[in-house]
PAGUVEX-128629 format. One record per residue: x, y, z of N, C-alpha, C in turn; residue number from 0; residue in three letters. Coordinates in pm, whole numbers, plus 50000, padded with zeros to 5 digits. Atoms other than C-alpha are relative to their C-alpha. Example, Ala and Ser with C-alpha at 12.3 -4.5 7.8 and 13.67 -1.06 7.14 Angstrom:
2
n.x:n.y:n.z:ca.x:ca.y:ca.z:c.x:c.y:c.z:seq:type
50089:49881:50000:51230:49550:50780:50090:50120:50000:0:ala
49918:49881:49994:51367:49894:50714:49923:50109:50073:1:ser
***
This chain:
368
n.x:n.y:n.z:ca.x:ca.y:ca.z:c.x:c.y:c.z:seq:type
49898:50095:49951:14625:89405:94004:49999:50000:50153:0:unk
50003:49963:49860:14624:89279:94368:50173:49967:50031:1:unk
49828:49923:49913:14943:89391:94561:50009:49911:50137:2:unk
49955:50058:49908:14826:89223:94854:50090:49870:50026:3:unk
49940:50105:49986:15035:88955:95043:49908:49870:50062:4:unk
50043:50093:49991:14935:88637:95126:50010:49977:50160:5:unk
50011:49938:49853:14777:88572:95516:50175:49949:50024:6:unk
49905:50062:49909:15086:88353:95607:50108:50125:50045:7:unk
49906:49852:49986:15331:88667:95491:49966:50119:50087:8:unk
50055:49914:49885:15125:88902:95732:50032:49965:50091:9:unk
50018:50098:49838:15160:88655:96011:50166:49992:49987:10:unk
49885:49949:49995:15548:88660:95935:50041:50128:50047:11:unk
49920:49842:49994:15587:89029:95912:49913:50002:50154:12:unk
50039:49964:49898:15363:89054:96219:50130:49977:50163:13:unk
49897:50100:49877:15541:88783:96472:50129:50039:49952:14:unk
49852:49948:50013:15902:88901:96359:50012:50136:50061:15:unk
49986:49915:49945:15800:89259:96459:50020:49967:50158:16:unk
50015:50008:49882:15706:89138:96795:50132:49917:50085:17:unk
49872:50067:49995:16015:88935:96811:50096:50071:50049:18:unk
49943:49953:50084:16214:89181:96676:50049:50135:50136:19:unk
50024:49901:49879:16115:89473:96922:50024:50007:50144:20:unk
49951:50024:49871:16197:89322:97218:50131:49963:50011:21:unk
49870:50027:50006:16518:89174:97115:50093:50141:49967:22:unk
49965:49866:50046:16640:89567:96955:49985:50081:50063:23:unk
50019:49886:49948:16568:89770:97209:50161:50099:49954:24:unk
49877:49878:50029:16832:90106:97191:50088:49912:50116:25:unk
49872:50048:49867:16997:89945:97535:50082:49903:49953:26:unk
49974:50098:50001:17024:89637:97413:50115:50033:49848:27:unk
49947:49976:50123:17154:89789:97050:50172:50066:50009:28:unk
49860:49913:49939:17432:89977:97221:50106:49923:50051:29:unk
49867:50065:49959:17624:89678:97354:50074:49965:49842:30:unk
49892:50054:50111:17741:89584:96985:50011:50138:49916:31:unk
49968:49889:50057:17798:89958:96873:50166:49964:49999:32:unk
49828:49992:49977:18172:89926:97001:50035:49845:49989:33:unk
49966:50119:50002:18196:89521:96991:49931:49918:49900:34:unk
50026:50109:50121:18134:89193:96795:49826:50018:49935:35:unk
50180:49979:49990:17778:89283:96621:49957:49879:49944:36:unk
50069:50119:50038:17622:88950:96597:49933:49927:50166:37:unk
50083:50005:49862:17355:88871:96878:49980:49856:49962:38:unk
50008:50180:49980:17390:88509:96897:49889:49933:50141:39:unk
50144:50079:49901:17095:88475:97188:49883:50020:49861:40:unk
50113:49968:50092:16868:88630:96878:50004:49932:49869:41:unk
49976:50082:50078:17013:88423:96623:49957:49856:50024:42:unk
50070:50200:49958:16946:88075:96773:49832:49997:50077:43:unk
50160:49991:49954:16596:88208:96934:49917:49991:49804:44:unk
50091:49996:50147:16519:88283:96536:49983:49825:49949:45:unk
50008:50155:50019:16644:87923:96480:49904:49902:50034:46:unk
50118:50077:49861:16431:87754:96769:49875:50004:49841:47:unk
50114:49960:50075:16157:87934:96585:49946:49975:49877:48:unk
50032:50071:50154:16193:87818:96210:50053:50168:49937:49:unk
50018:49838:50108:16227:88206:96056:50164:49974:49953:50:unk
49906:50018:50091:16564:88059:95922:50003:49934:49926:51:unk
50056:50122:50100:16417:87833:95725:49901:50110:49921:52:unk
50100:49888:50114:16179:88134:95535:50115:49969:49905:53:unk
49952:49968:50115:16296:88070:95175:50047:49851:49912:54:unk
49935:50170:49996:16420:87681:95204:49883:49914:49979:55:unk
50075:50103:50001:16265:87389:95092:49990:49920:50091:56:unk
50017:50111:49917:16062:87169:95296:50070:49868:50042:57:unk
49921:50080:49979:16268:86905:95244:50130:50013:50128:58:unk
49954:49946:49896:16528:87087:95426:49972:50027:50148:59:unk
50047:49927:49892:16336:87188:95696:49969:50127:49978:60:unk
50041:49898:49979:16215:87492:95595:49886:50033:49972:61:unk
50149:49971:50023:15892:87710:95507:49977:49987:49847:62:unk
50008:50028:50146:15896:87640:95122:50121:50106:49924:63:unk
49911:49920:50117:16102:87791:94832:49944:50124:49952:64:unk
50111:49921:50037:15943:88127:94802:50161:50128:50083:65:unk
49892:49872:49963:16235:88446:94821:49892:50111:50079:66:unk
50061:49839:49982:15939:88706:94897:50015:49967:50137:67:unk
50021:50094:49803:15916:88483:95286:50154:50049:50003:68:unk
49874:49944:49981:16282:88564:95296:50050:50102:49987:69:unk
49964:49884:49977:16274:88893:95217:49925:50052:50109:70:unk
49991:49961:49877:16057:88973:95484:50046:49999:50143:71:unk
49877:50042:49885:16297:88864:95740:50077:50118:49985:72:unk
49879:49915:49974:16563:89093:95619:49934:50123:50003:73:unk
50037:49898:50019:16341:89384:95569:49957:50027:50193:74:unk
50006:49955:49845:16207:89355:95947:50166:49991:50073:75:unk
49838:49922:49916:16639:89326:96068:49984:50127:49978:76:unk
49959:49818:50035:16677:89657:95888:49897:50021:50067:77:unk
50063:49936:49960:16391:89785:96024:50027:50018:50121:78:unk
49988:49960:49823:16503:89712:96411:50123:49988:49992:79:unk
49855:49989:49990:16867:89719:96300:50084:49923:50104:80:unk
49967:50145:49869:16902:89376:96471:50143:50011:49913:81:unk
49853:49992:50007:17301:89312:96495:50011:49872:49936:82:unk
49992:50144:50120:17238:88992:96225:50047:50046:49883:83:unk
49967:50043:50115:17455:88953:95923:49941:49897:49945:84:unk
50046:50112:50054:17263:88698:95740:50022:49973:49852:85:unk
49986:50032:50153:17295:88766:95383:50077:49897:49926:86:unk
49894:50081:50010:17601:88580:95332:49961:49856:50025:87:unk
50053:50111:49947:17472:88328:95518:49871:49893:49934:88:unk
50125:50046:50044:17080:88257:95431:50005:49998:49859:89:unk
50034:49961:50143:17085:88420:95089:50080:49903:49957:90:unk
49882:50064:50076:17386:88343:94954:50052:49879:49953:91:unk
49998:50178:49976:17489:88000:95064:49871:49886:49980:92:unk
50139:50105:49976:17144:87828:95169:49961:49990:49892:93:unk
50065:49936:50121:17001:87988:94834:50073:49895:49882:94:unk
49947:50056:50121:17255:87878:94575:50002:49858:50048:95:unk
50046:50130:49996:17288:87528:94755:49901:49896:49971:96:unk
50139:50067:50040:16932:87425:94715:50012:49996:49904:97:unk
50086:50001:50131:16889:87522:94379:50129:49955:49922:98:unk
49906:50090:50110:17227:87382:94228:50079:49888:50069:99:unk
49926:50158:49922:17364:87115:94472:49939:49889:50029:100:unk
50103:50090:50006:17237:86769:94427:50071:49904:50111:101:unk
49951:50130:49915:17520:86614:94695:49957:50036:50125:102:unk
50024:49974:49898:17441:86502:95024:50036:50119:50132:103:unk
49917:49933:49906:17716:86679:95200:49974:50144:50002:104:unk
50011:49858:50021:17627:87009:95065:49858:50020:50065:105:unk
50128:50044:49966:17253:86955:95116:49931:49997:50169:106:unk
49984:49986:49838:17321:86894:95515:50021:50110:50062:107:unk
49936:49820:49949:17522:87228:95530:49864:50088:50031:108:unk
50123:49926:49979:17134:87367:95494:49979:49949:50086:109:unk
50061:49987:49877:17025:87198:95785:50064:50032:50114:110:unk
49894:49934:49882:17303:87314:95966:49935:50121:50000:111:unk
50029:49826:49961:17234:87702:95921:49809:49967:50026:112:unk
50095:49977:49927:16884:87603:96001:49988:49995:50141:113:unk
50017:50031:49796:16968:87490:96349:50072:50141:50066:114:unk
49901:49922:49972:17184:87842:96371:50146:49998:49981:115:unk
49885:50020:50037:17489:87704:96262:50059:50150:49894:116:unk
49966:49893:50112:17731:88006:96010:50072:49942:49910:117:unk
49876:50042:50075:17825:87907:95716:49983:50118:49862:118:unk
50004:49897:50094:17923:88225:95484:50048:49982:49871:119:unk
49932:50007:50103:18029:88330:95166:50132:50075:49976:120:unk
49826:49923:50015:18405:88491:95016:49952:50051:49850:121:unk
50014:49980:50161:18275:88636:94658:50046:50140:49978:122:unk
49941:49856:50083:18372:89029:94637:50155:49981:50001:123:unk
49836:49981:50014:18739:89082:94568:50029:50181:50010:124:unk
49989:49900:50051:18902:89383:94590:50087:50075:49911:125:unk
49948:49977:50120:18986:89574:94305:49924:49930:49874:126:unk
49986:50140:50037:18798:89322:94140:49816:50124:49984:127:unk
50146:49983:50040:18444:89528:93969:49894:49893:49922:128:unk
50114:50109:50030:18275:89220:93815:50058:49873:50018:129:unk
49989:50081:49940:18264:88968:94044:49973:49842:49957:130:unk
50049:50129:50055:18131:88728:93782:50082:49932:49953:131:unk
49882:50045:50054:18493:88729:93680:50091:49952:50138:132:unk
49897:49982:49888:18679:88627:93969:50170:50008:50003:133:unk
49881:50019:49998:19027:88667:94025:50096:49900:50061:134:unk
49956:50145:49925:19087:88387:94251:49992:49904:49947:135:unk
50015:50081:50101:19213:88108:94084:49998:49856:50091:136:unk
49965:50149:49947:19189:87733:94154:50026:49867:49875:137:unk
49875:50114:50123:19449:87499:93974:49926:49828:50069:138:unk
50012:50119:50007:19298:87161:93925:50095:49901:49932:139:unk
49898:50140:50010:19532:86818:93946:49877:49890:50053:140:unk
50126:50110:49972:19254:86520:93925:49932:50015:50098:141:unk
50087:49980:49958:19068:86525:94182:49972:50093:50178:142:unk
49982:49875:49912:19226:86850:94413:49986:50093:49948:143:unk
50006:49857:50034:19166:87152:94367:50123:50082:50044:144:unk
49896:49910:49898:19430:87441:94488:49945:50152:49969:145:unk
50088:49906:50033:19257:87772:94572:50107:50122:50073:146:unk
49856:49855:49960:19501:88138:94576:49900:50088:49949:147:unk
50018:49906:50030:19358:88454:94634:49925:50061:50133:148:unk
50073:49935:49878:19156:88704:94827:49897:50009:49996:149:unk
50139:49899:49977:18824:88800:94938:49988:50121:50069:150:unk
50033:49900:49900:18685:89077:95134:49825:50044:50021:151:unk
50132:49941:49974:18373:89233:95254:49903:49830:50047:152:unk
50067:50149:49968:18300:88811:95397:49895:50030:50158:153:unk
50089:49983:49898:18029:88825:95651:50004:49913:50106:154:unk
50055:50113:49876:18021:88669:96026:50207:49919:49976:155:unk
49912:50117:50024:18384:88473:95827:50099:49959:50162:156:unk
49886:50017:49883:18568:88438:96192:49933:49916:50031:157:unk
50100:50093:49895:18289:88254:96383:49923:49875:49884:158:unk
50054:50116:50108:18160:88034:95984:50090:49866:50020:159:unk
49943:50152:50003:18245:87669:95969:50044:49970:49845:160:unk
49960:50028:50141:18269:87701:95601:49988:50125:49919:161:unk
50034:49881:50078:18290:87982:95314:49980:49919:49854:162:unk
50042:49996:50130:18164:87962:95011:50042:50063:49908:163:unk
49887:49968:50059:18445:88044:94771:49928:50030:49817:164:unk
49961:50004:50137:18443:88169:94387:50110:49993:49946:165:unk
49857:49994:50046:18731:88121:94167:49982:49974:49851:166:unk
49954:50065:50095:18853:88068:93816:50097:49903:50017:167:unk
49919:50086:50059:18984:87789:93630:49989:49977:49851:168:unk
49967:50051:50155:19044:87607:93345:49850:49963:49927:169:unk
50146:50075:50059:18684:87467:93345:49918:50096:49992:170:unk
50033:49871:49974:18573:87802:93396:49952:50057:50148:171:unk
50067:50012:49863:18409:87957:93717:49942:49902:50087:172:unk
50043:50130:49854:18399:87720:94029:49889:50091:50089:173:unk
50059:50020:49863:18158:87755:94339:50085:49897:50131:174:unk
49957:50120:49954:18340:87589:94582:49999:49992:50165:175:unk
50005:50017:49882:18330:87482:94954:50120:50033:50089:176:unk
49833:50005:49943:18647:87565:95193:49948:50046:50135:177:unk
50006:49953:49798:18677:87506:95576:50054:50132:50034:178:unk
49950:49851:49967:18727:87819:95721:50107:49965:50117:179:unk
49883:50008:49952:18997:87648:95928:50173:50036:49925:180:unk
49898:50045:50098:19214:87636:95584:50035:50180:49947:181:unk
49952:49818:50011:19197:88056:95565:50073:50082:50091:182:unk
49975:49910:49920:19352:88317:95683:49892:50120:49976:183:unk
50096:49890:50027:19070:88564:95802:50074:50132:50119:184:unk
49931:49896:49927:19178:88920:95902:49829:50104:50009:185:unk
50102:49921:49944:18912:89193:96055:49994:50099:49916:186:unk
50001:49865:50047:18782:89505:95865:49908:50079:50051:187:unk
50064:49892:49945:18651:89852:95997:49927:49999:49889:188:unk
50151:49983:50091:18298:89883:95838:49937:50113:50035:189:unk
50101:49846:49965:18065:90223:95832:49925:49987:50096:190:unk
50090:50032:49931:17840:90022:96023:50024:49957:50102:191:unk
49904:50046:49916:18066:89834:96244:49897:49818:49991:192:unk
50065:50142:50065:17906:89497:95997:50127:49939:50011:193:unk
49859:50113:49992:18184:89192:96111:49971:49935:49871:194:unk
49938:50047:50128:18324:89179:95760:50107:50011:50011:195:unk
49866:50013:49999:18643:89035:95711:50047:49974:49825:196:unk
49928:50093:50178:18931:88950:95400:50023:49879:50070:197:unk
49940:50168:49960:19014:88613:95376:50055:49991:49902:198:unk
49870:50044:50120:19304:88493:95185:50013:49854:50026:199:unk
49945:50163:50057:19386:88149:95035:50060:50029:49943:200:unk
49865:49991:50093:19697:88077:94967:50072:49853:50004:201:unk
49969:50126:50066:19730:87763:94809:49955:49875:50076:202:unk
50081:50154:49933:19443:87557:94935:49979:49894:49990:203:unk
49997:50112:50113:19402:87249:94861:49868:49920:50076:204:unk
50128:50104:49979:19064:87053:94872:49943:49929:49916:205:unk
50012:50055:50095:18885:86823:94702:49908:49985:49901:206:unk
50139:49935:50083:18665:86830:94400:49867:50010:50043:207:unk
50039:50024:49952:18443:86708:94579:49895:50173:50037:208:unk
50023:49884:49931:18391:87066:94711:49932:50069:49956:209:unk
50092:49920:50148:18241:87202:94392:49886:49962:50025:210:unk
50157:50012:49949:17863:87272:94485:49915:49988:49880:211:unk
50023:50007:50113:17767:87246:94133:49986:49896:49903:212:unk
49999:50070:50095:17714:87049:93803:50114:50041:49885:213:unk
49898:49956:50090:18017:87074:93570:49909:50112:49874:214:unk
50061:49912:50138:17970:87379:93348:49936:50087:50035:215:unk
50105:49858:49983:17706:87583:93553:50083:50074:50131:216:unk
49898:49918:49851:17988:87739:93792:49947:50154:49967:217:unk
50073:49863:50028:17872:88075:93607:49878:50026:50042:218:unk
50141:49980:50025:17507:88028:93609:49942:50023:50150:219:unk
50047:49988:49852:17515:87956:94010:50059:50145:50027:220:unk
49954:49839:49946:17738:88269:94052:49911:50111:49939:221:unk
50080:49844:50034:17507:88505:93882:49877:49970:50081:222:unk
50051:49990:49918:17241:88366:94074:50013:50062:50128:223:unk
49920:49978:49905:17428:88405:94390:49989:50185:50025:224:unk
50002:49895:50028:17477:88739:94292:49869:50063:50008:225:unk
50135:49952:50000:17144:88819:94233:49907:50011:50130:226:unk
50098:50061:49878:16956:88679:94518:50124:50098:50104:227:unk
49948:49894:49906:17218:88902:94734:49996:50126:49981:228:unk
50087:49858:49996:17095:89232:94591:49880:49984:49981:229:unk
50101:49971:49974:16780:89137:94604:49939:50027:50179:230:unk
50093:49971:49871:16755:89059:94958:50112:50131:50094:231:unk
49946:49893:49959:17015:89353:95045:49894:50115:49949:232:unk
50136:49881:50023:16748:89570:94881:49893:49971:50127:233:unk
50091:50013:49902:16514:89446:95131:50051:50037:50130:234:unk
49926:49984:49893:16741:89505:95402:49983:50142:49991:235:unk
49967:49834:50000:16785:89867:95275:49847:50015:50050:236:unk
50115:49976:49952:16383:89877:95259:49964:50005:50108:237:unk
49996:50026:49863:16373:89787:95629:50018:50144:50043:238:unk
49907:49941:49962:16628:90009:95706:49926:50160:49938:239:unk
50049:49900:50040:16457:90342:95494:49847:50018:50055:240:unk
50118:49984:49936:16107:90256:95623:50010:50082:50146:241:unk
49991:49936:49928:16215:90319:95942:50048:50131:50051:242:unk
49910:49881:49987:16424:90656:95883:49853:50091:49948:243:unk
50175:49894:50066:16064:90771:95698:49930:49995:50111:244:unk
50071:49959:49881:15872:90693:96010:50035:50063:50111:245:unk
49944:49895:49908:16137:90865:96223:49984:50121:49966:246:unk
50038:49879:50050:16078:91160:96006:49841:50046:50039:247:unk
50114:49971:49931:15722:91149:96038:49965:50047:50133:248:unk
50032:49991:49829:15738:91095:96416:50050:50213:50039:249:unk
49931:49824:49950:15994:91420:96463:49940:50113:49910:250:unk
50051:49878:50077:15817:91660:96195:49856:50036:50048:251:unk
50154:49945:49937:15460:91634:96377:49999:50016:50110:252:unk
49992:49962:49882:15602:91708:96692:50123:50164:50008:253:unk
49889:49854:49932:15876:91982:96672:49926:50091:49941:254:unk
50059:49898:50021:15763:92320:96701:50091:50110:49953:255:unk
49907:49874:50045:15900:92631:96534:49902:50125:49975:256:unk
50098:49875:50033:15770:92971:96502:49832:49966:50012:257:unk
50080:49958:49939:15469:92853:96681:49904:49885:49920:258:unk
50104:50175:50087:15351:92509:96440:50091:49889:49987:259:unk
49960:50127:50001:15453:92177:96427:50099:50024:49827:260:unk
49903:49960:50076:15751:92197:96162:49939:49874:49873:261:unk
50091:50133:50103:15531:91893:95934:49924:50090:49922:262:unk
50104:49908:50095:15306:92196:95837:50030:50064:49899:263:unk
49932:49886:50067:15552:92377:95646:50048:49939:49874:264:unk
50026:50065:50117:15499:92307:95287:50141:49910:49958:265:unk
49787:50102:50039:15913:92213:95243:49984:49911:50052:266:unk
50033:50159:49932:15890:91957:95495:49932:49924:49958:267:unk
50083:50136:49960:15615:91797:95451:50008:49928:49812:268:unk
49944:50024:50167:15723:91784:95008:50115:49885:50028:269:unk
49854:50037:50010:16068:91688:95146:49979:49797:50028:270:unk
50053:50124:49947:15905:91369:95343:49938:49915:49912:271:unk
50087:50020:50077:15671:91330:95104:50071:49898:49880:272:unk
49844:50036:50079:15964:91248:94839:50080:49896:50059:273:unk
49907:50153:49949:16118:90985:95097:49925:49890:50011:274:unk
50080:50044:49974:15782:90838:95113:49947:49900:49791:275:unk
49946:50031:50179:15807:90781:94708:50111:49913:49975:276:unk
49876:50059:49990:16098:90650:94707:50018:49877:50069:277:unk
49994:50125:49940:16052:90394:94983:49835:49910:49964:278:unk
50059:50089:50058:15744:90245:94799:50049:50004:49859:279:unk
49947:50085:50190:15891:90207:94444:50121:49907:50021:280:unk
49847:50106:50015:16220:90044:94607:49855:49857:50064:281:unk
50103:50128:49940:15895:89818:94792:49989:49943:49869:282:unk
50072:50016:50151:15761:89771:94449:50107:49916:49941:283:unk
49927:50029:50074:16093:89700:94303:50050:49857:50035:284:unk
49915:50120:49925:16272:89441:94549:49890:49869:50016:285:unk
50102:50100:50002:15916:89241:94562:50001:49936:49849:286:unk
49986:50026:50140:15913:89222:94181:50104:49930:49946:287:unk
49823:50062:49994:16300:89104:94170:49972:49858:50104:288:unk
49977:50154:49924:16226:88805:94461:49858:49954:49916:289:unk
50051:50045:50063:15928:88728:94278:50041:49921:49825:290:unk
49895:50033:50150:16095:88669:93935:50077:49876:50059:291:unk
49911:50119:49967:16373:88478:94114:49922:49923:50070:292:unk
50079:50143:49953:16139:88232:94245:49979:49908:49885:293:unk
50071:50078:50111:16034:88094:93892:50126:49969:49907:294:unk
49945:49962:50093:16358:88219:93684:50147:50045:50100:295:unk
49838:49963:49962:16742:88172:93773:50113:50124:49976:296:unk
49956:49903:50071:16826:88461:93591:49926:50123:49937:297:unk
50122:49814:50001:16654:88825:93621:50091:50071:50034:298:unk
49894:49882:49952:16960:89045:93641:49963:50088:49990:299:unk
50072:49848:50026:16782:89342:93511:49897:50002:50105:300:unk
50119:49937:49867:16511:89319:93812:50058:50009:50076:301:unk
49922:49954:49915:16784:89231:94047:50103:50135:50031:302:unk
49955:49884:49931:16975:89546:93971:49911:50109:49974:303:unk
50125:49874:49976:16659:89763:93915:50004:50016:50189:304:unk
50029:50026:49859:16610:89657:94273:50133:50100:50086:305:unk
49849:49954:49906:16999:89751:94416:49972:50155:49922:306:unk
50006:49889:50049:16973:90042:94196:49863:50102:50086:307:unk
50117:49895:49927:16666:90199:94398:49994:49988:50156:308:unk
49938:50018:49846:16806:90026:94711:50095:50149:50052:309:unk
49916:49902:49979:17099:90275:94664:50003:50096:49978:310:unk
50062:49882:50055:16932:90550:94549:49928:50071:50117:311:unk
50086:49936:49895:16690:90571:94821:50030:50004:50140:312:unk
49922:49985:49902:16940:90485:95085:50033:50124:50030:313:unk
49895:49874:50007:17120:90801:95009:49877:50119:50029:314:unk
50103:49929:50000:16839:91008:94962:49926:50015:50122:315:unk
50010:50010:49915:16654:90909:95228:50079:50055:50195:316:unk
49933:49943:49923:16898:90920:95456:50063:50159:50031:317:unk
50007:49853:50016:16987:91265:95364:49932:50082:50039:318:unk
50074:49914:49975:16695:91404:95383:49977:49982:50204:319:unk
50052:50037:49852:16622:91230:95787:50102:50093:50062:320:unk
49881:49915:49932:16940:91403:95890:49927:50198:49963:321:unk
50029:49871:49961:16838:91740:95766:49893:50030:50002:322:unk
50081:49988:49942:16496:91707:95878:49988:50025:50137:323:unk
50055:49993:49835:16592:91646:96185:50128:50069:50065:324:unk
49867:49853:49918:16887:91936:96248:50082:49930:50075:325:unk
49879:50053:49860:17105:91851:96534:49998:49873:50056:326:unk
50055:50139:49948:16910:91558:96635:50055:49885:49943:327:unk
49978:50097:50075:17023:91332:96380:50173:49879:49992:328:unk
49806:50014:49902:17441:91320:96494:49959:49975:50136:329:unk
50014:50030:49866:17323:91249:96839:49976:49834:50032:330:unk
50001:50155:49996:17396:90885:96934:49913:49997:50128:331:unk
50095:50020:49928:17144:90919:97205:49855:49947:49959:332:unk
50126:50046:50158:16888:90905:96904:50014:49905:49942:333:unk
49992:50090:50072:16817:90643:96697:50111:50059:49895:334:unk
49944:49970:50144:16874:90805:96384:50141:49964:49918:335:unk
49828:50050:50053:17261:90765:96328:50010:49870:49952:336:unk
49922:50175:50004:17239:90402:96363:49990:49955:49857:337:unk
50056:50032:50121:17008:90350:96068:50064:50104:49855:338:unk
49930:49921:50116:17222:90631:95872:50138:49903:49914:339:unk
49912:50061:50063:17539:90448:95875:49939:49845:49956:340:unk
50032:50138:50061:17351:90096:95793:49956:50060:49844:341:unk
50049:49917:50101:17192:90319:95493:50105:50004:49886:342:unk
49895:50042:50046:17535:90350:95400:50086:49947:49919:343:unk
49977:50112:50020:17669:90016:95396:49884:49943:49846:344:unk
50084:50067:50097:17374:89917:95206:49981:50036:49826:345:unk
49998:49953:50124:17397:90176:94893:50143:49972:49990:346:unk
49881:49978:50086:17729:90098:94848:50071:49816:49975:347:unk
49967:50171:49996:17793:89703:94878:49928:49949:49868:348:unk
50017:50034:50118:17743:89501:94562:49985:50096:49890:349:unk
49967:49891:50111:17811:89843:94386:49945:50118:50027:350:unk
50070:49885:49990:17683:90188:94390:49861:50010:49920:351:unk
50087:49982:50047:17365:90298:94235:50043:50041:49829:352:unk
49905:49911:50107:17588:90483:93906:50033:49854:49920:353:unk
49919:50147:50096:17810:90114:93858:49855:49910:49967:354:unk
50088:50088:50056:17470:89922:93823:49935:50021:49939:355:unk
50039:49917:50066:17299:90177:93614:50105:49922:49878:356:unk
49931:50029:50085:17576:90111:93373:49974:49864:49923:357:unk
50039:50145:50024:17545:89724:93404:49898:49972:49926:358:unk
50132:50034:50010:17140:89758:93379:50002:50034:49795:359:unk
50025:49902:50108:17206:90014:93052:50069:49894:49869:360:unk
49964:50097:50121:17480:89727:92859:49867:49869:49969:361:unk
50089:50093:49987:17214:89474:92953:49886:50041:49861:362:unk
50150:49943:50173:16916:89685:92726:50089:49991:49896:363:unk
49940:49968:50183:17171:89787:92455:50033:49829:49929:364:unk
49974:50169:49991:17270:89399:92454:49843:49911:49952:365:unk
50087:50074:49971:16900:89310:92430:49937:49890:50102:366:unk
50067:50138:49846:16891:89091:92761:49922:50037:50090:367:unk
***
């Protein structure tokens, strides 16, 4: 079986590094440690460039319909721990629009976030473990909607022009559109210091109109939705673990102890060895999961194979870089920290490794 990628995907992952590297330096990484983390010169340079269009149909303006082109985007952020929220954004929104919205108005919204425009999503709740259920309801009267409830964990939502709302009703699960003038969005402290906010609706009112959907598949887009955001959050983690494995590498063939490079010493170099495992089967996994969802709306079992080894090897990983690298690893002079707490964020958003295990396990007993 060939593994390789295709030249164009080389020539992506290449030119994004080079991008990528100059925009991420540590100096430059340090102004949004304590402030707003969203680098809006690096966001609209990506724009200029087209690499927000990886994943979008031509029609749109973008590089074709192909998730694996879009996961290498998020896998090189994580890797230079660029200060971009996108998921919300690219995945989420752009993603489910294309593939279930046939109106103009919705349709445009994509060439908006291609020019750099934000337009996010509102789908976790809290308290609220399957998101496929939402708790946010929206009361339909002919042809208004009225939308009550909360979100949280919304990405970028202060600076979006629009969110991308779930809710129940009567007709069953909506998708639905809502100006982000018509919310109240409040700020939340993140591990990472990722600008995620709640947003509350309380008694919105818009018009059907708003529904991004075909009557009836309000479910079918939300599990997509769903999907396609742990897949390319797995890629994000991948990013994000590649580089904590090559920081390991780097610091284990240089520190000396009792008189050898501390890489020689059979524990270490097992211990590495083991993070090096780990960050090619989540490769393996999260490629296999955007591949699927390219052909097939519905691969929940690859998508949470994928989050499931995302959050597995987050933890792990990260674990081990810290006590590889002793003292070094708490030192915000060092990289290391940064990519710990993104590590984090990433095993624990759209669920833990344990809650999707569970999911993956009704899924087999279920036969799906």
């Amino acid at each position: 079986m060939d593994f390789s990628e295709m030249n164009h995907q080389g020539e992506i992952r290449d030119s994004l590094d080079r991008i990528l590297v100059e925009h991420c330096v540590p100096e430059n990484l340090k102004n949004f440690d304590a402030a707003f983390k969203h680098d809006a010169e690096l966001m609209s340079f990506l724009a200029s460039q087209g690499y927000l269009g990886l994943g979008i149909h031509e029609k749109y303006g973008g590089s074709g319909e192909n998730l694996y082109d879009l996961g290498i985007l998020f896998e090189k952020l994580g890797f230079h721990a660029a200060p971009l929220s996108l998921i919300g954004c690219l995945a989420e929104v752009a993603q489910t629009i294309q593939k279930f919205s046939e109106h103009e108005s919705h349709q445009a919204l994509i060439a908006s976030i291609l020019k750099g425009d934000i337009h996010t999503s509102a789908i976790l709740e809290p308290l609220n473990q399957d998101p496929e259920n939402p708790l946010t309801r929206a009361e339909i009267a002919g042809d208004k909607l009225t939308i009550t409830g909360t979100k949280y964990l919304s990405e970028l939502a202060s600076i979006s022009k629009s969110l991308l709302v779930s809710a129940n009703s009567d007709e069953g699960v909506l998708l639905v559109l809502v100006d982000k003038e018509h919310a109240n969005v409040s700020e939340l402290t993140t591990t990472a210091n990722t600008p995620a906010f709640k947003v509350d609706f309380d008694g919105v009112s818009i018009d059907r109109s708003a529904i991004i959907h075909a009557q009836g598949r309000g479910l079918e887009a939300l599990k997509y939705l769903l999907q396609t955001s742990m897949v390319m959050r797995s890629y994000l983690a991948l990013g994000i673990t590649e580089k904590m494995t090559a920081l390991i590498a780097a610091y284990t063939s240089e520190r000396e102890q009792f008189g050898r490079v501390i890489g020689s010493f059979q524990a270490v170099s097992h211990r590495a060895a083991d993070c090096f495992i780990d960050l090619e089967c989540l490769r393996l996994v999260s490629q296999q999961a955007a591949i699927n969802l390219n052909t097939n709306h519905d691969c929940e079992n690859d998508a949470l194979v994928a989050k499931i080894w995302a959050g597995n090897a987050c933890h792990r990983i990260s674990y081990s870089a810290q006590h590889l690298h002793g003292g070094m690893g708490v030192d915000k002079d060092y990289v290391l920290w940064r990519y710990c707490l993104l590590a984090k964020e990433c095993e624990l958003i759209n669920g833990s490794a344990s809650q999707n295990i569970d999911r993956l396990g009704l899924n087999i007993t279920a036969n799906q």
